[in-house]
C-alpha positions in Angstrom: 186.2 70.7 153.5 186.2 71.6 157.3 187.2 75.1 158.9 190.7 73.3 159.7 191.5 72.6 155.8 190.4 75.9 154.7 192.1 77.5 157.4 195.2 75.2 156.0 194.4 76.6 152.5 194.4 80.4 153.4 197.5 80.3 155.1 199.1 78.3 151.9 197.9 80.9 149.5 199.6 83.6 151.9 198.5 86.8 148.8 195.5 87.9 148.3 194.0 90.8 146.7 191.1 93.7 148.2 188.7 95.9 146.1 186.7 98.5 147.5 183.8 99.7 145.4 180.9 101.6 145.9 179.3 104.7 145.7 182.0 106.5 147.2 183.9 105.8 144.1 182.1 108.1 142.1 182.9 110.5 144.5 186.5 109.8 144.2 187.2 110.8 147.9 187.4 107.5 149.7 185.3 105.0 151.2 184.3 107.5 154.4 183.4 110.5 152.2 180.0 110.2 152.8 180.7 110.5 157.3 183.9 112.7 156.9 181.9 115.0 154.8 178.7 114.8 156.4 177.2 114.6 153.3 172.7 114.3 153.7 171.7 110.7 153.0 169.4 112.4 150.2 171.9 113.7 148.2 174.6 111.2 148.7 171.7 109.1 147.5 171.9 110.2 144.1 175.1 109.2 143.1 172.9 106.4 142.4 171.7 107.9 139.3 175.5 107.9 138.3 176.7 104.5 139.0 177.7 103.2 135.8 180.5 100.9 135.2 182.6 101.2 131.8 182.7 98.8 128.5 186.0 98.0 129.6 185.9 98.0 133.0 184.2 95.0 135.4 184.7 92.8 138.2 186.0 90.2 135.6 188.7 92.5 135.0 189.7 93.3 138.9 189.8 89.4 139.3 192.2 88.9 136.2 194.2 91.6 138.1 194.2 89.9 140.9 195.5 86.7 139.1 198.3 88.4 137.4 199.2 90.1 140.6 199.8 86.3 142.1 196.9 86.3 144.3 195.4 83.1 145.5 192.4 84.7 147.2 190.8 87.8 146.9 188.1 90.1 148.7 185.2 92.2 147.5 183.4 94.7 149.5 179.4 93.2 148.9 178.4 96.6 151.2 180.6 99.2 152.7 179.5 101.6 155.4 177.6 103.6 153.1 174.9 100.8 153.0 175.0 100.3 148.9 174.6 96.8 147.8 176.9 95.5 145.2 174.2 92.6 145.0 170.3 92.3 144.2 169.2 92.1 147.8 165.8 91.5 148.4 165.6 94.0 151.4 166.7 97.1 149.6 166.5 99.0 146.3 169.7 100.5 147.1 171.2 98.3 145.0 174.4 97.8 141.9 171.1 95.7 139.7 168.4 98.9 140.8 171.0 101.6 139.3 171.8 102.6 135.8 174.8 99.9 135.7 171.8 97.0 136.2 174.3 94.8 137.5 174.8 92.4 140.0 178.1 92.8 140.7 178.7 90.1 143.2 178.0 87.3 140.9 180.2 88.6 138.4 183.1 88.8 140.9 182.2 85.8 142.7 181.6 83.5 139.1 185.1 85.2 138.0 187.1 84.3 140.5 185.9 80.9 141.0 186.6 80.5 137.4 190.5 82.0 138.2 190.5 79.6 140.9 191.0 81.8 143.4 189.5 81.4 146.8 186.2 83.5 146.9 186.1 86.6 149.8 182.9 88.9 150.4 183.7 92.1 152.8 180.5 93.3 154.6 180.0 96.2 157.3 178.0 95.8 159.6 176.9 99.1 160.5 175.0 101.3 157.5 175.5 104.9 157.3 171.9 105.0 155.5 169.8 103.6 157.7 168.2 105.7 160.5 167.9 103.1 163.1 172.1 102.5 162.7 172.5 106.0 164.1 169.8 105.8 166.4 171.4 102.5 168.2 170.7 99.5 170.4 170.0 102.1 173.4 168.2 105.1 172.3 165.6 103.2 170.1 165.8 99.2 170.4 163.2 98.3 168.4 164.0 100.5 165.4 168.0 98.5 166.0 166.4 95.0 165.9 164.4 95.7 162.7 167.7 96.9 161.2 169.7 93.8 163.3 167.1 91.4 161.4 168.1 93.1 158.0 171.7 93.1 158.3 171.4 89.0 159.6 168.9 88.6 155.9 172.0 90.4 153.7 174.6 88.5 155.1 172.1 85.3 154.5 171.6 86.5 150.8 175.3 86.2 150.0 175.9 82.7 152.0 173.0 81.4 150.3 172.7 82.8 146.8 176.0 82.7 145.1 177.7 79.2 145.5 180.5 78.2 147.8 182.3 81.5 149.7 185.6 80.6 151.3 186.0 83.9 153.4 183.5 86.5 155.5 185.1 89.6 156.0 183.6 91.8 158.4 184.0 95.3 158.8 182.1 97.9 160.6 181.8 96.8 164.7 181.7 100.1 166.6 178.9 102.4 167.8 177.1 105.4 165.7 178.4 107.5 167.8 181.9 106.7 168.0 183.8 105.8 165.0 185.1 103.6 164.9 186.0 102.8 168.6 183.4 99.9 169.6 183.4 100.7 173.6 179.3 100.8 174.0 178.7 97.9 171.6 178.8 94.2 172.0 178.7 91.3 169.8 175.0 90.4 171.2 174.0 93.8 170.2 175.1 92.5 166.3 173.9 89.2 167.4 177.3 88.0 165.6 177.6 84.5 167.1 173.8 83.9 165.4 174.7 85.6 161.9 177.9 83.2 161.7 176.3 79.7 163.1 174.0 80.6 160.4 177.2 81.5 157.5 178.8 78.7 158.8 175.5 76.4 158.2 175.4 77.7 154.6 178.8 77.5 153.8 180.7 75.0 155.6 184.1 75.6 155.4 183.8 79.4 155.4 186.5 81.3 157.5 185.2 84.1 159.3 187.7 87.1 160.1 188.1 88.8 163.9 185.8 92.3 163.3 182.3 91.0 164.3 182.9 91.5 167.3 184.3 87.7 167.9 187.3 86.3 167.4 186.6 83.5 165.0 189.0 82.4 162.8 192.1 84.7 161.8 193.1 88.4 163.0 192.9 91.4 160.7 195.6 93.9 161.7 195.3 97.2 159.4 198.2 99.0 157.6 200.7 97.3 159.8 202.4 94.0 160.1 202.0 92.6 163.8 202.3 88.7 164.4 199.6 87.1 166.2 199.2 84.0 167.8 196.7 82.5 165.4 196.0 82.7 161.4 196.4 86.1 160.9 195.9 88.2 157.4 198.0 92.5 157.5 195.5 94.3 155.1 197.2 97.2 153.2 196.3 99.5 150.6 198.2 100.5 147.3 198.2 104.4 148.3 196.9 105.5 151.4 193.2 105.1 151.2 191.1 102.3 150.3 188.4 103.5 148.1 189.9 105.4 145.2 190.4 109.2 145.9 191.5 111.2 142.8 193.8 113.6 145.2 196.1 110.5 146.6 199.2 110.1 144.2 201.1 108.4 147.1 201.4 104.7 145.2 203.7 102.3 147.8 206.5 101.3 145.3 207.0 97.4 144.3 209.8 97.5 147.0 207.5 98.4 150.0 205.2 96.1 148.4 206.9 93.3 147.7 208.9 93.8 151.2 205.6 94.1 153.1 204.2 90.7 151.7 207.7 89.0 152.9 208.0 90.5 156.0 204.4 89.5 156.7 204.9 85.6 155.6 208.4 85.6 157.5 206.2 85.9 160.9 203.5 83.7 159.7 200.8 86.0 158.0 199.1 86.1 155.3 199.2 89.6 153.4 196.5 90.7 151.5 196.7 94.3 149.0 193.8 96.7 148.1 193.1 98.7 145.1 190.6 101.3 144.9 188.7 101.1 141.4 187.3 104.6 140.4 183.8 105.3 140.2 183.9 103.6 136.5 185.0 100.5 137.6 188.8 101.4 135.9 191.7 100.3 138.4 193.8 103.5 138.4 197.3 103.0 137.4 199.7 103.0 140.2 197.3 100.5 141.8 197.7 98.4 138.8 201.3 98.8 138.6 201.8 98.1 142.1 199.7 94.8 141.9 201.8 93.6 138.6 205.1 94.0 140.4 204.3 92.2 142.9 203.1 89.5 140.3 206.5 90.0 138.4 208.1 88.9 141.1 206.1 86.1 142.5 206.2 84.7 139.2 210.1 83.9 140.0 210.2 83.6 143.6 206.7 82.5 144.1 207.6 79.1 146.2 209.4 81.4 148.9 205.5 82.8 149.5 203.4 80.3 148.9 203.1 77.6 151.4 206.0 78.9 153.5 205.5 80.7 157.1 207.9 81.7 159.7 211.3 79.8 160.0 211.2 78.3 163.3 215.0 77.3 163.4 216.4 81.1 162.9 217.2 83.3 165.5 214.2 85.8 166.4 216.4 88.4 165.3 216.6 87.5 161.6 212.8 87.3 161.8 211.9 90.2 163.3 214.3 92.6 161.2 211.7 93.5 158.4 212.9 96.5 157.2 215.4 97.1 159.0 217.9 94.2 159.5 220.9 93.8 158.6 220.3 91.9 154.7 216.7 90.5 155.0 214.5 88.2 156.5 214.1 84.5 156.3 210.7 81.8 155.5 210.3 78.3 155.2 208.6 75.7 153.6 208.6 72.5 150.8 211.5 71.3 153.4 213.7 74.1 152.3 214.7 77.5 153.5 214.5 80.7 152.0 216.5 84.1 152.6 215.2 86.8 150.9 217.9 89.5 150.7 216.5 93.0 151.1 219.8 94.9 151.1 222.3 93.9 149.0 225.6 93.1 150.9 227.7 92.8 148.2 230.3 89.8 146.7 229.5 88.4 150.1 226.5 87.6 152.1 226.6 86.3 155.9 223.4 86.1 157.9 222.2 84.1 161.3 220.9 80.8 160.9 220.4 79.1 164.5 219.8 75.7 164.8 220.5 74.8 161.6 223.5 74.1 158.9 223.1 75.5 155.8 224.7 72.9 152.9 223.3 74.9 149.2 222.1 77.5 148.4 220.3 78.8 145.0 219.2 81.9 143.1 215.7 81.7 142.5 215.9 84.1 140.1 218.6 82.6 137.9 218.7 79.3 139.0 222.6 79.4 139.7 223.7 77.8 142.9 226.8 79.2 145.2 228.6 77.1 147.6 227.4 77.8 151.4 229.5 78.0 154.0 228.5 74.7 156.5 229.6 75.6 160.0 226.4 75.3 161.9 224.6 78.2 163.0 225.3 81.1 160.1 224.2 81.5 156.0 227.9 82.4 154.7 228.0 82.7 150.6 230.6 83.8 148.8 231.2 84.8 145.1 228.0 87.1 144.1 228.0 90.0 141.8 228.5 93.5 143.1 224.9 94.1 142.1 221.8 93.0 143.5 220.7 89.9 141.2 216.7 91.3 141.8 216.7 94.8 142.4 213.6 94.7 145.0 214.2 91.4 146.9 217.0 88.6 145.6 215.8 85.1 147.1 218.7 82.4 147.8 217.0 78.7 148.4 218.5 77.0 150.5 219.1 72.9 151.7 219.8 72.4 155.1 220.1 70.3 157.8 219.4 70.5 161.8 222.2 71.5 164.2 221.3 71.2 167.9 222.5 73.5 170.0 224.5 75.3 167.0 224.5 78.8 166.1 224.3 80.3 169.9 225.9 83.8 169.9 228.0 84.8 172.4 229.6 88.6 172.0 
């Protein structure tokens, strides 16, 4: 399979699912604790000792969640900015296999998922908060930086190479010691990014390679928002606020924002893909596993108005570019069919744009009834519903259609 196909395949999956796990989970104060804090390497260290993940808890389990959740793809961070491998690396004994859990946890994740059939992701940072030469830099000391350059190019090699086929590279991490995390004294040749992903790309061929090494590569990364781009494109967003676990951050988005955010994306041609933060035990909390099983609730009905669809390229921009705050809802496309997902109910009645095309049936999703369209060109017109929203978060009519040149033009 060629960069082109598995491009082709990421897009079709459009869901996919993030854990961040580390040390910092022990910690239960997010993934930066260890800079925002300013904890000493040496102490922050020892949460080593404690790393320990629970009978019941493993990355098994986070992939089975991602399953349910509807995920086709999902994402695990192999080393965060705190420098802790997940895997057995061969350049470090800060490691998941050197601590008391004696695990590597990267095979378990990536042997899970495979086995889910999901497409297999590995999140690396670049930079490492625990080696001297990362806060040194390129400048101030640049043989110290290409000793550590040459150790970051051998972990990203260990992963390529050591654990079957990977389907994604997600980067993290590009920006100087100094300034986090604005990257305005560091280039791509100082990460020598273009020779760490010839070589990925050697090992696995195929692989996908996101835009935060410093190079564009393959598909754009936009954080916590939804912003189209002009190329495969992936909105990353997390279930609270934070994306390792913090025991003080109650703030769960509800299946609505969820659920609304993953359609919003896919109605502009992105992929969406949701985090949880498992705690230091390995146990997803609750409203992160809650969250993720709505969303699954509902794909599990409306499913083919995510999955292989993308933006509607016959509806006026408007429609499209609502999200949260048009009129009813926002539109997709895809399997020759169009799909309005209705975000606020309207009531007995529901009347949207449709430019360029004529709308000739449409159907529940969720109930499989069908409702006679309206078919003058250019507008979604169906009459008869219930006073009540037939899905409380997101009601999706399917709809038939045909083209309509020139038809739907508004003119106030």
């Amino acid at each position: 399979m060629g960069v082109e196909d598995s491009i082709r395949e990421f897009q079709e999956a459009r869901f996919g699912a993030f854990f961040h796990y580390g040390l910092y989970s022990i910690l239960g104060h997010s993934e930066w604790a260890m800079y925002n804090e300013a904890i000493p390497l040496d102490e922050y260290r020892r949460l080593m000792e404690r790393f320990r993940l629970s009978d019941s808890a493993s990355p098994a389990a986070w992939v089975d969640l991602a399953r349910r959740a509807g995920a086709r793809y999902c994402v695990l961070t192999a080393r965060h900015h705190e420098g802790f491998c997940l895997w057995d690396s061969a350049t470090t004994n800060y490691s998941a296999p050197r601590s008391p859990a004696g695990r590597d946890l990267v095979r378990e994740y990536v042997e899970a998922a495979r086995k889910a059939g999901l497409m297999v992701g590995l999140y690396y940072s670049l930079l490492d908060w625990s080696d001297p030469a990362y806060w040194a830099g390129p400048k101030r000391d640049p043989a110290a930086w290409r000793a550590f350059r040459e150790k970051v190019y051998a972990q990203v090699e260990e992963l390529m190479v050591g654990y079957g086929k990977i389907d994604i590279l997600w980067y993290d991490g590009f920006w100087p010691h100094d300034n986090p995390p604005l990257a305005d004294d560091i280039s791509a040749g100082d990460w020598s990014s273009a020779a760490i992903n010839a070589m990925a790309r050697k090992a696995q061929p195929g692989i996908i390679i996101n835009d935060r090494s410093g190079l564009e590569e393959d598909f754009g990364t936009p954080e916590q928002v939804i912003i189209e781009q002009g190329r495969p494109w992936e909105a990353c967003m997390t279930t609270n606020d934070n994306w390792g676990y913090h025991s003080g951050d109650a703030n769960w988005k509800t299946p609505r924002q969820l659920i609304g955010a993953l359609v919003h994306s896919v109605s502009r041609g992105g992929n969406f893909i949701l985090n949880a933060g498992p705690r230091g035990d390995g146990a997803v909390p609750d409203g992160a596993r809650a969250g993720l099983e709505a969303v699954g609730a509902w794909l599990a009905t409306n499913g083919p108005s995510v999955y292989g669809c993308g933006k509607a390229p016959h509806l006026a921009r408007e429609a499209l570019d609502g999200g949260f705050f048009c009129n009813s809802g926002v539109w997709t496309a895809g399997h020759g069919k169009l799909y309005y997902h209705v975000l606020r109910w309207p009531g007995t009645e529901l009347r949207s744009r449709a430019q360029g095309v004529r709308i000739l049936s449409a159907r529940s999703l969720a109930t499989g009834a069908r409702y006679e369209a309206d078919t003058s060109p250019g507008s979604l017109l169906i009459k008869g519903l219930p006073d009540r929203p037939i899905d409380s978060i997101d009601t999706v009519f399917e709809c038939d259609y045909e083209p309509a040149s020139g038809a739907g033009r508004f003119i106030p």
